[in-house]
N, C-alpha and C positions, 0 to 999 in steps of 0.2 A: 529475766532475759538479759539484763546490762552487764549484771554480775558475771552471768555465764560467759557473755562475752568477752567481758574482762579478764576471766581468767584465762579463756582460749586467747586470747592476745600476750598473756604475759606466757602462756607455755611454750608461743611461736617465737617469742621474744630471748627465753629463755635455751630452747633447739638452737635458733641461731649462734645466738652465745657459745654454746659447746661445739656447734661445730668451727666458728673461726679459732675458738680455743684447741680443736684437735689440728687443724690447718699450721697453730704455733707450732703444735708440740710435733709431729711430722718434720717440721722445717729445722727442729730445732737438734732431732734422732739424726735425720741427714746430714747435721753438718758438725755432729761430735767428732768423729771421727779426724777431723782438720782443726777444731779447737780444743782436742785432747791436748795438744801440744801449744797452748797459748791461746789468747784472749782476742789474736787479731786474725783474722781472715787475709788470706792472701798466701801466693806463691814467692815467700821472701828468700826462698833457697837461691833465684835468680842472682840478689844484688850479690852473691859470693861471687862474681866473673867479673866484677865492676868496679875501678877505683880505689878508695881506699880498704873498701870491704872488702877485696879478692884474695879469695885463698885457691890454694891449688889442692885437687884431688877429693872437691867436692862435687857429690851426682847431684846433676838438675833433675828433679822429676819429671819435670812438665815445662821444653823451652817454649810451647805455645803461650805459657800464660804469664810474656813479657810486658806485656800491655797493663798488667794488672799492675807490677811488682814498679814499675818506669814513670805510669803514668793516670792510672784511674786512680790507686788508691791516695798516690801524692799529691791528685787535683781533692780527693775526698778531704785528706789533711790540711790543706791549704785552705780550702772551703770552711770547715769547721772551725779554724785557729781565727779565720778572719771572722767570721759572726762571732766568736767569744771576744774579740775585740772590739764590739761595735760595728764592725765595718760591712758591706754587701759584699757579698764572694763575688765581684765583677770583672777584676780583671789578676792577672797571671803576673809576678812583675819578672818571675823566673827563667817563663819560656821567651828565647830567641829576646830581641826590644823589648818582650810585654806582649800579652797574647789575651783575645778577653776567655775571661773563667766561667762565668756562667753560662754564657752563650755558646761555647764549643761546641755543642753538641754531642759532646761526651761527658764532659765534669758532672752533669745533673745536679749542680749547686740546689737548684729549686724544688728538685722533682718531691713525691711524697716523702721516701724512704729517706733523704737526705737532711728533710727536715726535719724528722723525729731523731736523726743521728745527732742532730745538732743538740736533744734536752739528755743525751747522753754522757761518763765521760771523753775525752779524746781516746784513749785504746778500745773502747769500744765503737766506737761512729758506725767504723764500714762494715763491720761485723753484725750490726743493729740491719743496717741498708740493706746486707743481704737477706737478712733473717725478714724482712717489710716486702723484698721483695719477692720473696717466697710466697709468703701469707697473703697478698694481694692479688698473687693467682690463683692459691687454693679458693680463696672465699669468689673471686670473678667468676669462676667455673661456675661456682657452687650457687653462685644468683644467674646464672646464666639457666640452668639446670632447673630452676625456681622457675624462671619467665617461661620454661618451654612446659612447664609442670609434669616434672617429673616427682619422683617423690622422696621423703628425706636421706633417705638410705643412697639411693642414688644418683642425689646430687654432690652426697660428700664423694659417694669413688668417686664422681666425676671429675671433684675439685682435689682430689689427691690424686689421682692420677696425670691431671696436667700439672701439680705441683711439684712430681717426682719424675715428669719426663723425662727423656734424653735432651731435646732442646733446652728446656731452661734450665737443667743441673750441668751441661754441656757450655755454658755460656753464662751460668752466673757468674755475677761479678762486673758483667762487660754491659753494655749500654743495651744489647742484641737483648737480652731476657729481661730486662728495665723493662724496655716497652714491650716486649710481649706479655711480662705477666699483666697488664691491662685488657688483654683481650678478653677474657669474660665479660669483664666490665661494657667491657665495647658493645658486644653483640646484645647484650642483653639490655642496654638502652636502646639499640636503635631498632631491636625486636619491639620496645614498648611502643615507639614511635611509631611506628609502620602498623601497630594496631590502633593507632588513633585516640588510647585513653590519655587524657591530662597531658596534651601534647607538649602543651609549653615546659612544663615540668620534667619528662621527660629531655624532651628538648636542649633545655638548660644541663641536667644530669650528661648527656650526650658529648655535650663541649665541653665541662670539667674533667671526665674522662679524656676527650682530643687532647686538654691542656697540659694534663697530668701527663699523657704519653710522651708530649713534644718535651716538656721540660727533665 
């Protein structure tokens, strides 16, 4: 009987596995197509309109995504450079006086996907962060889909289809699909809670998710 069990836990152990592994590789199909052309993520067509990079008679693809090119990915670099020195991404010495960095509530110095950018190299960081936060919504869906018991087939569309939405491929990059890809996460703790098993554990899980959103 233990045996048998053993093994039914290492095969549930082992599904899981494959599916946050197809959750990469989805994320990973998505987003060739913009690092066909280089290593780093981002709309850097922009900086050609700007200072000393300006040339004339280049097409912007996308002036929406000035945000990216201005100021998310050069809080992401700023970020990274300062933890390889030692130091806490805390503050900005760049913007205006000095602006704080982690706390802006955009830099995401702390959030998950930032800190795994940091055991990467530098041309890689925000390219990691996007690809983390792809994958953190495929797999949320897909525990989400798990708590309402559905079955495996059906938790993975579930968790690739909010992985390939129009919201979050419409807004990766930006703080906006940061904390969305947590909603899986979300609902599927506070569904445990509200069923009453292992509350404090759940519980605890509930506000590591809050924290991981905020940050």
């Amino acid at each position: 009987s233990s045996s048998i069990l053993h093994l039914r836990d290492r095969f549930c152990l082992r599904k899981h596995g494959l599916a946050v592994a197809w959750f990469v590789l989805i994320a990973v199909i998505v987003l060739a197509p913009a690092l066909a052309h280089g290593t780093s993520f981002g709309s850097f067509d922009l900086l050609n309109q700007f200072g000393v990079l300006r040339k004339h008679g280049l097409v912007v693809h996308n002036t929406q995504a000035g945000d990216q090119s201005d100021s998310i990915i050069p809080w992401a670099a700023l970020s990274w450079t300062q933890v390889h020195h030692g130091q806490l991404p805390l503050w900005n010495p760049y913007g205006a006086l000095g602006m704080p960095l982690a706390f802006s509530w955009q830099s995401a110095s702390f959030s998950v996907p930032s800190l795994i950018g940091y055991l990467v190299p530098y041309n890689f960081a925000f390219t990691v962060q996007v690809l983390m936060t792809l994958v953190i919504a495929g797999s949320g869906a897909y525990a989400l889909g798990r708590v309402l018991g559905l079955g495996t087939l059906a938790c993975v569309f579930t968790g690739t289809v909010f992985e390939l939405s129009g919201p979050m491929l419409g807004w990766l990059g930006w703080p906006h699909s940061a904390v969305m890809s947590w909603a899986g996460w979300l609902f599927a703790a506070a569904l445990l809670i509200l069923r009453g098993r292992r509350g404090a554990r759940y519980v605890a899980a509930l506000a590591l998710v809050v924290g991981a959103m905020i940050y």
